[in-house]
N, C-alpha and C positions, 0 to 999 in steps of 0.2 A: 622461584615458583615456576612449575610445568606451564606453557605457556594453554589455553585452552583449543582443543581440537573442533574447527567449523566446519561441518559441509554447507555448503552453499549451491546451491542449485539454480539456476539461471545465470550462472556466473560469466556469459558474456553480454547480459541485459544495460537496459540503460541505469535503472538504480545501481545494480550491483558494480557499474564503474566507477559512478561515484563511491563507493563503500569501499574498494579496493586498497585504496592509497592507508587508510588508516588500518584495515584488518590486517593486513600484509605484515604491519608492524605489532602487530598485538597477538597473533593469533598461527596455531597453524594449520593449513587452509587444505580444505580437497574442494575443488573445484569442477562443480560438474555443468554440463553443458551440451544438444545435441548436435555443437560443431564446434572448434576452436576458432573456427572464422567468426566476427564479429560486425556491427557494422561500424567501428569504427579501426576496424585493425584484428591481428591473429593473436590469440591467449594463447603460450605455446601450453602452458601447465592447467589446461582445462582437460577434463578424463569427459570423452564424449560417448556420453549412456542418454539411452532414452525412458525417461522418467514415466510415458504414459503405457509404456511395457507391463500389462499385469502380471507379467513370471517378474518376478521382485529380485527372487535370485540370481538373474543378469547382470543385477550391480550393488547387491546386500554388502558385499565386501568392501565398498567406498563408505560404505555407513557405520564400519564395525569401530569401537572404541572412540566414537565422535562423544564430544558434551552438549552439543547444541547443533540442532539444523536448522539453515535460513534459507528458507524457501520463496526464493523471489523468481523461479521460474514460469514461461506461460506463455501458452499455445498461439502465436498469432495469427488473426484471421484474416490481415489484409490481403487486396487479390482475390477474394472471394467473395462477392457483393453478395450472392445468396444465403450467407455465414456470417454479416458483420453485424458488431457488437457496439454498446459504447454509449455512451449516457447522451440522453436527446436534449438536453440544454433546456429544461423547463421553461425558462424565463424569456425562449423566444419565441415569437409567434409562425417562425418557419421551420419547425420541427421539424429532422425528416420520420415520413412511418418507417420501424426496421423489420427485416423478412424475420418472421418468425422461425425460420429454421438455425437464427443465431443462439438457439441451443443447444445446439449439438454439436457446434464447435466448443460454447464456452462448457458443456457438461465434460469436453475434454480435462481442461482447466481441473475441475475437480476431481477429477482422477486423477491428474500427478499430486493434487495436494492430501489424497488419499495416501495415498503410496510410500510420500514424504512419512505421512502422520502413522502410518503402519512400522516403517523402519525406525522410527523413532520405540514404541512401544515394545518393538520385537529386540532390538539392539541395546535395549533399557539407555536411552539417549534423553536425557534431561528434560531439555524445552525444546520447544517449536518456537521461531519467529518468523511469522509470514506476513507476506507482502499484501494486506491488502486494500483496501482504497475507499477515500472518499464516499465515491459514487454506492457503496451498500446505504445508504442513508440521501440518498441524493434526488428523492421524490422530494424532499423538503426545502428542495432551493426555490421554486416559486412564492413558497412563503418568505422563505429570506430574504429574496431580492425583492419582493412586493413588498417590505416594511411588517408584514406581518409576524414574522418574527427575528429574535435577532439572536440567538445563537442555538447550536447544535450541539452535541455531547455524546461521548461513548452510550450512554444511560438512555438515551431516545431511542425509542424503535424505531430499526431499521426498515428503513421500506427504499424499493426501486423499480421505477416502471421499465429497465430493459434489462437485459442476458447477464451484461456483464456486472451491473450492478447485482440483482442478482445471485451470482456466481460468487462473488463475494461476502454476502450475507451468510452464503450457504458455507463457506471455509469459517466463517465465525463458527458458526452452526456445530460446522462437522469439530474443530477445536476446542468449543463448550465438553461437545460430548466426550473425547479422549482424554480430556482433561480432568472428567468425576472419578475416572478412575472404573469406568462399570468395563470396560472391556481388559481390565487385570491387575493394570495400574497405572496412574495419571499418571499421561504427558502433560508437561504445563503447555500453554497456549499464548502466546502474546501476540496479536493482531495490530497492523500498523494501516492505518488507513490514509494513507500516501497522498498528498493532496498535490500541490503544484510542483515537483523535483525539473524543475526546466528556465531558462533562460526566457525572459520575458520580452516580446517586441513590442511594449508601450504602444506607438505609432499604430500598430497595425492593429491591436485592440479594442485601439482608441475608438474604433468605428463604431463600438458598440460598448456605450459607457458602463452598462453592467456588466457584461463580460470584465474590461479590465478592471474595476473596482472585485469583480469575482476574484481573478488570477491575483489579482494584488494581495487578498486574505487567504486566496490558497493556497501558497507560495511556501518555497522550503529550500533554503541555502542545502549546499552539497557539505559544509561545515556540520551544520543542525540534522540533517540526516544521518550524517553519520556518527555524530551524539547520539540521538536517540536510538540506533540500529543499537551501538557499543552501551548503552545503558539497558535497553531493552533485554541485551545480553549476559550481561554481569551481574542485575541485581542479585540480589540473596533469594528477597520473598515478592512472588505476583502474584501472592493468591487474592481472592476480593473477600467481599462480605460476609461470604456464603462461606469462605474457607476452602476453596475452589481455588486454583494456580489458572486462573482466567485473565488477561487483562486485554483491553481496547482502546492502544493512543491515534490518536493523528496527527498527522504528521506536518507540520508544518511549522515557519517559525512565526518568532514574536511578533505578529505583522499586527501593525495597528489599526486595520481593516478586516480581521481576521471575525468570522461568524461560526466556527466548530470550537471546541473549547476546548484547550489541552492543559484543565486545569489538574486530573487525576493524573496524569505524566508526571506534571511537577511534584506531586505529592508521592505518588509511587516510586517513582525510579528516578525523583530528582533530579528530572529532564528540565535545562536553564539555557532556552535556545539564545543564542549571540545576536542574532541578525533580525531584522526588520525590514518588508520590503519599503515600505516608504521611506526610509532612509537611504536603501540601496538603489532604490532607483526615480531619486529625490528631485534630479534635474529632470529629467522624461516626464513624471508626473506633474510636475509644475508647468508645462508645458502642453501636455498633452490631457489630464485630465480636470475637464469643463463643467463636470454635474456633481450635485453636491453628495455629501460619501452615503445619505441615507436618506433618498426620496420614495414616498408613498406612489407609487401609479397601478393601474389598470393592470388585473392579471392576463397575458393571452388568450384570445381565444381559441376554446379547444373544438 
């Protein structure tokens, strides 16, 4: 069997590192990116185009005869305090305010994922799997962490009180829409809402007993990521209720602290994450976390 043709788009990113090791064997890869310098080293086989280009035809040719594009590229804004983005941690009472003009960086953001979702339709390129995150539903962690509520799910309205969360909402958004088919013919959509893909410093956490009970349920082996990337990729069918090729997992694994629920993963795309962080970072937690996994207190004041 032909092996399946990916473009990947942020392909010197930090997800798309982890994703590499297993696509590289399954797949065959165009790899785009606006440098092959990376920051942990050079991708000689990355083709560097610039994705927020609206002449499309600059690099239409990387996209012709693809089955699927992964689009986990995106505009960083660090170095630019009057531009930054980034979820304000509800659950602590020393928010920073963000400058409101972190729109106009992250409305970048949604221009390459425009672009992505054009050549997809114009290239007749199957599905979209894009990168995006937790934080589109991330107004809701004050109730999480206050006890007032205890889980989250694709199915909850999204809400986000900064850019980048936000910006995320809105690639759901723009993805519903390609996906009915009203602009010719659906691209399917499948949205990954990325929660914790990082190496955990328990210790340093620890300072802030909800934070680390947070990261502990937001947490996502490089294993289980790239499970669910590769299933997200290969199912048959994602359409939903409606009959729509729509779907919304998150990302994260079996963690026994976990408060988003990726009970529709399992069901759809028999996504069966391995890893758990309490297991994996069994001795640090035993060590380092002092408060119990689910205590009622006082919301911040705002």
């Amino acid at each position: 069997m032909a092996k399946l043709k990916i473009v990947v788009t942020g392909a010197g990113g930090h997800v798309t590192k982890a994703l590499l090791p297993v696509f590289r064997k399954r797949y065959e890869l165009v790899l785009l990116d606006v440098s092959k310098e990376t920051k942990t080293g050079r991708v000689d086989d990355i083709i560097e185009i610039d994705l927020l280009d609206p002449d499309v035809e600059q690099y239409r040719e990387h996209f012709k005869g693809a089955d699927i594009i992964v689009h986990n590229a995106r505009v960083s804004n660090r170095g630019e305090p009057n531009f930054t983005t980034g979820p304000n941690h509800q659950w602590k009472a020393d928010r920073p305010i963000q400058p409101v003009d972190g729109y106009i960086s992250e409305r970048k953001n949604l221009d390459m994922a425009f672009h992505a979702y054009k050549m997809a339709l114009q290239e007749n390129i199957k599905r979209v799997v894009i990168a995006s995150s937790n934080h589109a539903a991330d107004w809701y962690e004050t109730k999480l962490h206050c006890g007032e509520m205890d889980m989250v799910g694709p199915e909850t309205y999204p809400k986000s009180d900064n850019f980048y969360g936000w910006c995320k909402i809105s690639y759901e958004a723009m993805g519903f829409a390609f996906a009915t088919g009203r602009f010719g013919a659906p691209v399917e959509s499948v949205n990954i809402r990325i929660g914790g893909p990082r190496t955990l410093d328990i210790a340093k956490l620890s300072e802030n007993q909800i934070s680390l009970r947070r990261d502990l349920g937001a947490w996502i082996s490089d294993r289980d990521l790239q499970q669910l990337y590769v299933k997200s990729i290969e199912a048959k069918d994602v359409h939903n209720e409606d009959s729509i090729p729509f779907q919304t997992f998150y990302g994260i694994s079996n963690n026994t602290r976990a408060f988003w629920s990726i009970a529709n993963a399992r069901a759809i795309i028999d996504y069966a994450p391995d890893d758990d962080s309490e297991q994996f970072y069994a001795r640090e937690i035993k060590k380092h976390l002092t408060e119990p996994g689910r205590t009622f207190f006082s919301r911040p004041v705002r």
